[in-house]
N, C-alpha and C positions, 0 to 999 in steps of 0.2 A: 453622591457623598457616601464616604462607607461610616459604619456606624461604631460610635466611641462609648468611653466608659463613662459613666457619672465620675462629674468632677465632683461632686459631694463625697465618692466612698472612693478616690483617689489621692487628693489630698490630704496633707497632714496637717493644715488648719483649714477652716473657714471665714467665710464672713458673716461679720454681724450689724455691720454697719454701711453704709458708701454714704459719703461726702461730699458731691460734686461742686464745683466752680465752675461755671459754660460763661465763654465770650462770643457771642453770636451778633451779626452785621448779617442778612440778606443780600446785601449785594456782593459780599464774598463767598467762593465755594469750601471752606473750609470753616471749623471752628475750634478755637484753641479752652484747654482748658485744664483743671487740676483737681485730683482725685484724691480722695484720704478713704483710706478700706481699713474699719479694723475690724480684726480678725480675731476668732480663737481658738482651742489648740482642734483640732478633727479625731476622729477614734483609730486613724493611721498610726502605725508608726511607735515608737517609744519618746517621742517628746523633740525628735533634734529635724530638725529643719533644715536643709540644705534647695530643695527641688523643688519647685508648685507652680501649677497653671492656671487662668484662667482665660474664656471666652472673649476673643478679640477678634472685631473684624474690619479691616478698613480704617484701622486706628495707627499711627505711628508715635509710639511712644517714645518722649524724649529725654525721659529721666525716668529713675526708678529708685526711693532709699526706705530702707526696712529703720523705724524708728528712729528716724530722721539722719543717723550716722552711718547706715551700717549699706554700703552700695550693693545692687542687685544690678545685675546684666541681666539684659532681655534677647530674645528671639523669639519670632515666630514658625508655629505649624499653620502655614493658609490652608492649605486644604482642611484642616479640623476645625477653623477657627481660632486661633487657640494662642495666648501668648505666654509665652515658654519664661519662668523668672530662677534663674541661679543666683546661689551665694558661693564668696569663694571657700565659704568656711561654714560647717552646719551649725547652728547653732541651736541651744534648748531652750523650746517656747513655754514648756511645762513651769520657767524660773521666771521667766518676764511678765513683770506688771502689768504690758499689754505689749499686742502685738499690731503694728498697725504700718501701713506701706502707704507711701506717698510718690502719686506720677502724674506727671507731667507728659499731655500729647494732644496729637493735631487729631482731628477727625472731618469726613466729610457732610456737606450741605448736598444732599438730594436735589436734583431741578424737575419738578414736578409738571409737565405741560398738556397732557389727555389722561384721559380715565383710564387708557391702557398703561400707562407708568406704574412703576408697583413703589407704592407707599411703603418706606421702609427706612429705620434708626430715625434722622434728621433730614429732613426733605422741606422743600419752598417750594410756594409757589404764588407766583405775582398775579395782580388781576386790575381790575379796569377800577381806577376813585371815578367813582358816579357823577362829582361834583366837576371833573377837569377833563374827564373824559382819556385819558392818559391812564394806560397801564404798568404804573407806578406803584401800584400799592399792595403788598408783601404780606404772608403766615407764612409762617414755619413752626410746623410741629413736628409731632413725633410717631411712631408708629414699634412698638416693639415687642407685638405678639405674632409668631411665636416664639423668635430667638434673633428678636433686633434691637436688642438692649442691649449688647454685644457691640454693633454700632457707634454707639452713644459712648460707653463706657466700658473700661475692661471689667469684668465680673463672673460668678460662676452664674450662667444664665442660663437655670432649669427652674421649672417649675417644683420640683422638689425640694427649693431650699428657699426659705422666706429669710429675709433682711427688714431695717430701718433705713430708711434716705433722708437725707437733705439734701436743698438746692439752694444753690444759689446761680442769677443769672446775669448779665451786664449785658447790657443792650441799648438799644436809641431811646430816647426818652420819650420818645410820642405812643412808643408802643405799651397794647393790654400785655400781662404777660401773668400766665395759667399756668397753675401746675397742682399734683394731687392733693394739696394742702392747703390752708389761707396764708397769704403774704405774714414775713413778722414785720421785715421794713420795706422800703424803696429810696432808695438814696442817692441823690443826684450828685455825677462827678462834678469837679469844680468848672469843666470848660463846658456844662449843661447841655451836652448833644450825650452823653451817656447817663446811664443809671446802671445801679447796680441793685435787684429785687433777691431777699431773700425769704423762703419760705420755713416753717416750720418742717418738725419731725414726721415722719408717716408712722402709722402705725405698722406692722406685719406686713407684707407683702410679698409677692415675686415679682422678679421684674420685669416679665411678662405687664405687668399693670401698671406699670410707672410712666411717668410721660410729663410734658410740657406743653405750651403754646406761645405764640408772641407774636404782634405783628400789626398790622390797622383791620383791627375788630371791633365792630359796636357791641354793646350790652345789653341787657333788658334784665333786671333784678328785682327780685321778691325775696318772700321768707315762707320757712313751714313752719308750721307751728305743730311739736311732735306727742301726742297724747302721751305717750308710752315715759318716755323722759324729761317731759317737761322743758323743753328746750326750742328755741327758735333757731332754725337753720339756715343762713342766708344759701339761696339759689338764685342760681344766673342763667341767662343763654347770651353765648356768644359769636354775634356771624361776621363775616366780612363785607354784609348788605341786607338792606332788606328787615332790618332787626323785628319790624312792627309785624311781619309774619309767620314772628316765633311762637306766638303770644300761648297760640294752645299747645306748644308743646310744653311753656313754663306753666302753664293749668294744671297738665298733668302730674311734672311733678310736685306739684304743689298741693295736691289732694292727694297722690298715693306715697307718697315718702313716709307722711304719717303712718298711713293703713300699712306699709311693708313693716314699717318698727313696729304696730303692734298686731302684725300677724305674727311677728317672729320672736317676740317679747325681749328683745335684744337693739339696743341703742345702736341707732345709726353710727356707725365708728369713726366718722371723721366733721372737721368742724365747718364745713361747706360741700354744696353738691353742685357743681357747672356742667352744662353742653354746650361744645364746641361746634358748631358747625362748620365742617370745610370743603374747600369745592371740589379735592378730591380724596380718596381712602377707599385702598383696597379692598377692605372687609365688608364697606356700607358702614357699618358702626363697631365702636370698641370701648368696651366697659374700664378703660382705666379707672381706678380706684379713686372716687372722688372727682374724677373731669372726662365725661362721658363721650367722647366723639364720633360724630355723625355725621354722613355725608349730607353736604346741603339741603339739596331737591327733595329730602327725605321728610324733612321738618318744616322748610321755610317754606309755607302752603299759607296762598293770598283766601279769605272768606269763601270766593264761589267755587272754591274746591274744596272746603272745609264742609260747605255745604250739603256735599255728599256722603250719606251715612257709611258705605263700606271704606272710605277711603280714613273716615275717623276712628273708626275702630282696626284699621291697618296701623295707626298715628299712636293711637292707645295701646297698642298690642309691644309697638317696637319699644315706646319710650318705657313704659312698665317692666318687658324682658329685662331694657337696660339698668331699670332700678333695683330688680331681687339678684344680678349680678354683686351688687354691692354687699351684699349680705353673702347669697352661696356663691362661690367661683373666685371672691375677692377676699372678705371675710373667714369664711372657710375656701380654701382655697385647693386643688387635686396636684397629686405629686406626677403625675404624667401627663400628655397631653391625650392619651389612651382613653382617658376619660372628658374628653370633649363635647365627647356625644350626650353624656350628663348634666355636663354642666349647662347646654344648652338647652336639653331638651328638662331638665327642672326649672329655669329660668320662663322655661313658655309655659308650661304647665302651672307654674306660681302666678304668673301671672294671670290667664285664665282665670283661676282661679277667686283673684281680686276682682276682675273687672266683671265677671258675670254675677258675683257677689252683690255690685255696687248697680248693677242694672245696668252700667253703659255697655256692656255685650251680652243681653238675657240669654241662658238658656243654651250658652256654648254648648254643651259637654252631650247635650243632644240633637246638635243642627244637624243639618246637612253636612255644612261644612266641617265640622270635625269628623264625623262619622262616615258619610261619602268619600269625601274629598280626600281625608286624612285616612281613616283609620283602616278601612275597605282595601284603598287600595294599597298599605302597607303591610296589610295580610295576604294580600295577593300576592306582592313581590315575596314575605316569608315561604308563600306556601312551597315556592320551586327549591329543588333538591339541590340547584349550585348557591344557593343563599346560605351564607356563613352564618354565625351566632355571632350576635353584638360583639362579645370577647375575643373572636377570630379576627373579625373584621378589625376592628381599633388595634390589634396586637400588629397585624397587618402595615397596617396605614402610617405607626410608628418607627417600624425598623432602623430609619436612619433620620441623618438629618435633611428636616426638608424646609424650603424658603416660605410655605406660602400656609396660613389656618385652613385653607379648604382642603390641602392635601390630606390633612388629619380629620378632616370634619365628613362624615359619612349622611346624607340624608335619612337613608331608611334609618339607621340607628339612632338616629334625633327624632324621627315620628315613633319609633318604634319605643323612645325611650317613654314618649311624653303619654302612650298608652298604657307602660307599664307601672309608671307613678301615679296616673287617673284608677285605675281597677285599685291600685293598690292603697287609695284615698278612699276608696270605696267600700271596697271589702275591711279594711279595719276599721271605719268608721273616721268621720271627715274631723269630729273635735278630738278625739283620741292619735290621730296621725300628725295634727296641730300641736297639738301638747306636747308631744314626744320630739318636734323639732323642735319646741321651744325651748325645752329641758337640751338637748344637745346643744344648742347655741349656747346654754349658760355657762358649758363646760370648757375651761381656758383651751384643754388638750386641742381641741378640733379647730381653734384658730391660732396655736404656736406654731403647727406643724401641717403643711401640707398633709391630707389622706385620702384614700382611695375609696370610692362608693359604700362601697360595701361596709367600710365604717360604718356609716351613717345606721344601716339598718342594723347592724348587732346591736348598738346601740339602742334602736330603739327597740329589738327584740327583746334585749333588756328591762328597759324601761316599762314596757307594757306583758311582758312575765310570757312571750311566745317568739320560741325558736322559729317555728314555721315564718316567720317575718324576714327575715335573711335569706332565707331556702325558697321563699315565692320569689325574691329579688334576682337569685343567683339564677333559679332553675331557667326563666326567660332572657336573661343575661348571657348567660355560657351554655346553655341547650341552643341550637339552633330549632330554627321553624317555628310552626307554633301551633298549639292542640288542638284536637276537635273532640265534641264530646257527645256522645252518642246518647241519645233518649228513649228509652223503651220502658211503655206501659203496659203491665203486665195487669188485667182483672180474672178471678177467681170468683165462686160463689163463697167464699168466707173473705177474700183480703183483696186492695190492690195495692199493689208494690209498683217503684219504678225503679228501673236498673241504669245506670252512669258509667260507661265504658269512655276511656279515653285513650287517640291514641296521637300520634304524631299525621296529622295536614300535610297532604302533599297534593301537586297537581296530575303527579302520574303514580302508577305503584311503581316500586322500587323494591328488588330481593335483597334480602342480606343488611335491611336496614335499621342499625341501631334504633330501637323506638322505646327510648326513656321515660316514665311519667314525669310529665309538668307539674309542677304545682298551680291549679288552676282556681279562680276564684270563682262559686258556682253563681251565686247570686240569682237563688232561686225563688219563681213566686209561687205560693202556693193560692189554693184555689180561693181562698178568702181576703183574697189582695196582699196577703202582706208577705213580708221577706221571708224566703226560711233562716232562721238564725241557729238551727241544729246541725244540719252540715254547709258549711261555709267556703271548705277547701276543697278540692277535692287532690288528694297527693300519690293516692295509690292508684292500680290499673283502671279497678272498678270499686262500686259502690252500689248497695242498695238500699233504695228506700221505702220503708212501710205505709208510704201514703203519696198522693199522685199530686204532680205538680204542674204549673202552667205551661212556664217557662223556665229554661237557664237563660241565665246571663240577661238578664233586665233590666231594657233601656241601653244593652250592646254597650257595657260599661267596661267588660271583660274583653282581654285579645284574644278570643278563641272563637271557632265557629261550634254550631248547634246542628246537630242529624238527627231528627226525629225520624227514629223507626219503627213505629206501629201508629195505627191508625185510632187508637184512642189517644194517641197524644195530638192529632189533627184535629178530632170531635172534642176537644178539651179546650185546643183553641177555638175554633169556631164558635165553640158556648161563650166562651170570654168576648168574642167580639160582637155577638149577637147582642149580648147585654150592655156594650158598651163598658168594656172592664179592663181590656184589654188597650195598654197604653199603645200610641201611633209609632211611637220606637219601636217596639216590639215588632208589628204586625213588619214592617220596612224590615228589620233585622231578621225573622222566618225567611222572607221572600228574600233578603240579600244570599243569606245561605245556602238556602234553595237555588239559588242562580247558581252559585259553586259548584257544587254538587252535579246539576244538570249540563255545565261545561266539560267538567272533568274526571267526577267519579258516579255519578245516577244509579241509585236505587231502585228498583220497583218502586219501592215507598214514598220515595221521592216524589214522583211522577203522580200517584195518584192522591199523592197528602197535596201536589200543587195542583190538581184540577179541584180538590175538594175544597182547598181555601180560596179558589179563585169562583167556584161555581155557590159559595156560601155569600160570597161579596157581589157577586152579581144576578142574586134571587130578590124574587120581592120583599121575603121578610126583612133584608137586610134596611135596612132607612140611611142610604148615605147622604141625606139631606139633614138628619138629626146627628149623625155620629159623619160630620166632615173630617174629623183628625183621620180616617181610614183614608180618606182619598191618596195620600201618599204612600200608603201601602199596597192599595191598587193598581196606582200606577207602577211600581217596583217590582210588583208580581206580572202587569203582562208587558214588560219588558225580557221578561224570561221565554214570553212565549215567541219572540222573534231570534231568538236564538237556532243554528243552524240545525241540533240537536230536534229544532218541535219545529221548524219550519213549517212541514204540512199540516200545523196543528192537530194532528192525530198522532194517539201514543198507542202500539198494542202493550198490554199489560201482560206477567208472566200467568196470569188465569185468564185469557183469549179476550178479556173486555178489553174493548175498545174508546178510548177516553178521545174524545171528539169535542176539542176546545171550541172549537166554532160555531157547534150545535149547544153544548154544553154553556159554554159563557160568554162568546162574544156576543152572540143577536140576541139572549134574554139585557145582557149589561148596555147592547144598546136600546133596545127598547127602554129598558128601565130610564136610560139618558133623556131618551126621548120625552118622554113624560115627567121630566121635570123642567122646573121655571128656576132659568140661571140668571139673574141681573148682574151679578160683577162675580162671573168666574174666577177662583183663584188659578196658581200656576200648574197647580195637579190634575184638577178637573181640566182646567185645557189640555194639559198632556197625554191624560188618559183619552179625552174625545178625538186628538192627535193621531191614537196607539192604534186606538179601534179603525180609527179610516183605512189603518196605514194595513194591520192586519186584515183587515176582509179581505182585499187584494192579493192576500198571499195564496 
């Protein structure tokens, strides 16, 4: 597809309104219906109207009249989409009370039959009534993110322009039939095999988020009950079987709908919240506005699977995503889809947020699994020099038009995002960066009009009286890679200072390489436990400090790695951990970085600050019996040692000493093994007794 202009800054009006009329039967492949768009004038033009397009695809339009008298001739551009409307005579829209166009056209019914079919505009699909055994029984919904509401109806269909809808739909009378709103009527035609279901108004939206359902669905219905607004909210789940396996996923929303209205201190925007369940959708799931849809197998989980705690917390994670969508992405909504990567990766990160809040996932934000799993190895992929910056990438991935959400949706940039909203929840402080979304929610601007990211933080740069708030967003946003920040302890017989060099992370060196400062969050401990709250940022090359610190980046909250380079920043930690002071993130997060280091770029310092933290944790005085939160560090540190880099376990150092892991740490750490009494091993102490078999051998 080659790529076109916004029909927002092409046109000489817009819309502000669509109207829909759908007559839908599943057993036909098409569906007939009629449309009322009213429009108003656009900043095109001096007022007179002759020419304007919008997004059609697979539509045949059969009529077309401007204020009910005045005829419009159609054609189509297929290749753009795009349905071409002339008048024979321009007219001036700046004089008319309203402007508003009325058409008449067929559209297609999708047939939906494997998970390889691509859900897209109006699609069916049949499946097996439980009770006859006969695959008779029929949903059709919708699907029209990112540009299949086009499909459905002619419209300017970008995410840059939010509209009102109504619906209305005619259909079989047996059928549920769902859509972003609560019903006003349902009115049975007189020969009783039809109805005609109408809905109310929407609020805002793109039509990106609009949708419907119909079809033989069961129900399962509750209410929340909303702190924030004082409101009860009726919620639904809707599946085609099975209903009684919804149950937790209507738990969910029924405990967090609340907690999202008052984390966000902004009223749920609509007057009902549904999940559709269906047996298939290309996306997995889709945040329409008010009717959430999910593919089946995702939700409809019988107890002995439920019974498994990762699988409930996978269960918790999707439905939750789904619910702060309604808020950021729906509510405030992004004028491109360039910022996809946002929108999703704030919706996990919010999420997160709640549920570790609430206990049902303790302790997120320093598992394994976020910090292993996630955040490791998306610093890994940053560190290589063909790795673009988030900006690059999404500018990329837009260029033209494309059929499918994952073409625009980038992984690294969704992990990558959801690190840079975590550090950035951290370093301003978690009730401070609350408040500041809640104050932006309150403001009409940010839900009239689609906007771009970076709104958000001026914004709240504003709000909280610091520019550097924007400029930390942007720098890891449009900088590619990501920093590393060098640590050097300087002692003196009058002072000791430490010095904070940063530069640009890479896996190899590189001449001639732009190396910009980051704005970097230091989140530094100092030696008496607590935070430093004197430098916080750090935005320039370097920095010095008049007094000596434990760690940067504490608790691996920040995306950047740590290079300690003197050996009083080693004996600083070791004191921390000797005393048991020194948190279990921490020690895992030296030793992650230290592994980097030792693959790709290795220090002297390196080498001998990793035999000294390893030869401190495997001496007697250490008691890893009393301080077991090290065991994990342990373990993470002689993983480094099977690295091809220290294979022979012996390093010569650039002063001819000879650093002898094997004499040095592995037979004092296993004797010390030896002489302890294990009754229920956890998974680190086995991995470490693992590490050690596996190393003697080498």
């Amino acid at each position: 597809m080659t790529s076109v202009k916004p029909l927002h800054l092409v046109n000489s009006i817009l819309p502000l309104h669509y109207d829909l009329q759908l007559e839908l039967c599943p057993s036909k492949v098409n569906f007939k219906a009629t449309e009322i768009i009213d429009f108003k004038p656009g900043t095109q033009g001096e007022g007179l109207l002759q020419r304007f397009e919008l997004h059609s695809r697979d539509l045949v339009i059969l009529s077309a009249t401007l204020n009910d008298d005045i005829a419009v001739k159609v054609s189509y551009d297929k290749e753009n989409q795009l349905a071409l409307f002339n008048l024979d005579q321009p007219v001036d829209v700046l004089t008319m009370e309203r402007i508003q166009l009325t058409l008449k056209y067929i559209g297609k019914i999708k047939t939906i039959k494997t998970r390889e079919d691509e859900t897209s505009g109006v699609f069916k699909t049949n499946f097996m009534n439980q009770e006859t055994g006969l695959s008779d029984n029929f949903v059709v919904a919708t699907h029209c993110q990112p540009s299949y509401a086009r499909s459905i109806f002619p419209c300017v269909d970008e995410p840059s322009w939010k509209t009102t809808f109504q619906l209305s739909i005619k259909t079989l009378q047996k059928y549920e039939v769902v859509s972003n709103v609560g019903q006003l009527s349902s009115v049975a035609d007189d020969n009783q095999d039809y109805k005609t279901v109408r809905f109310g108004v929407t609020p805002l939206m793109s039509t990106s988020v609009f949708g419907f359902v119909l079809g033989d669905l069961e129900h399962s219905t509750s209410q929340a009950t909303m702190t924030h607004s004082s409101r009860r909210i009726p919620i639904s789940v809707y599946s085609p079987m099975n209903i009684g396996d919804s149950i937790f996923c209507l738990d969910i929303v029924q405990k967090y709908l609340p907690l999202l209205e008052e984390y966000f201190k902004a009223d749920y925007p609509l007057d009902k919240l549904d999940f559709v369940l269906l047996p298939f959708l290309t996306d997995m799931a889709m945040e329409n506005f008010g009717m959430i849809f999910v593919q089946m197998n995702h939700l409809l989980l019988p107890p002995s699977m439920l019974a498994d705690a990762k699988t409930r917390e996978q269960v918790q994670q999707l439905v939750v995503h789904e619910l702060v969508h309604q808020w950021m992405g729906n509510f405030i909504s992004f004028e491109s889809w360039e910022y996809l990567w946002f929108n999703e990766a704030f919706a996990t990160w919010c999420a997160c947020v709640l549920l570790e809040h609430t206990g049902d996932i303790p302790n997120y934000w320093t598992s394994s699994e976020y910090l292993q799993n996630q955040v490791e190895n998306t610093m890994r992929t940053d560190a290589k020099i063909e790795t673009l910056s988030i900006s690059a990438i999404s500018k990329k991935n837009t260029t033209s038009l494309t059929s499918q959400t994952h073409d625009f949706f980038d992984p690294h940039s969704y992990m990558k995002g959801i690190a840079i909203l975590r550090s950035m929840q951290v370093c301003i402080g978690d009730e401070l960066f609350r408040s500041a979304l809640q104050e932006i929610f309150q403001e009409a601007r940010f839900h009239a009009k689609p906007i771009k990211p970076i709104d958000i933080f001026v914004r709240m740069g504003v709000l909280l009286k610091s520019e550097n708030i924007a400029h930390f967003f942007t720098s890891l946003c449009q900088t590619p890679g990501l920093p590393v920040v060098s640590v050097e302890i300087v002692k003196s017989e009058s002072a000791i200072t430490t010095r904070l060099t940063q530069h640009r992370l890479l896996t190899a060196k590189q001449k001639n390489l732009e190396d910009v400062p980051y704005h970097v969050p230091l989140l530094i401990q100092l030696p008496d436990g607590k935070i430093d709250q004197k430098n916080v940022l750090l935005t320039d090359r370097s920095t010095t400090l008049n007094y000596p610190i434990v760690v940067c980046n504490h608790d691996a909250q920040g995306f950047y790695r740590v290079s300690y380079e003197s050996m009083e920043c080693y004996d600083q930690i070791n004191k921390e951990v000797a005393l048991g002071k020194l948190s279990a993130i921490d020690l895992v997060k030296v030793f992650s970085d230290l592994s980097f280091f030792v693959e790709h770029s290795a220090k002297n310092i390196h080498m001998v600050g990793l035999y000294s933290l390893l030869k401190n944790l495997a001496s007697n005085e250490m008691d890893l019996e009393k301080n077991k939160e090290y065991w994990a560090g342990l373990c993470e540190g002689l993983k480094i040692l099977d690295l091809p880099k220290l294979k022979s376990l012996k390093y010569n150092c650039a002063s001819s000493e000879i650093l002898d892991f094997k004499a040095g740490i592995l037979k004092p750490l296993a004797n010390k093994i030896n002489r302890m009494n294990f009754k229920n091993p956890d998974q680190y102490q086995l991995e470490v007794m693992s590490q050690l078999k596996t190393l003697k051998k080498n």
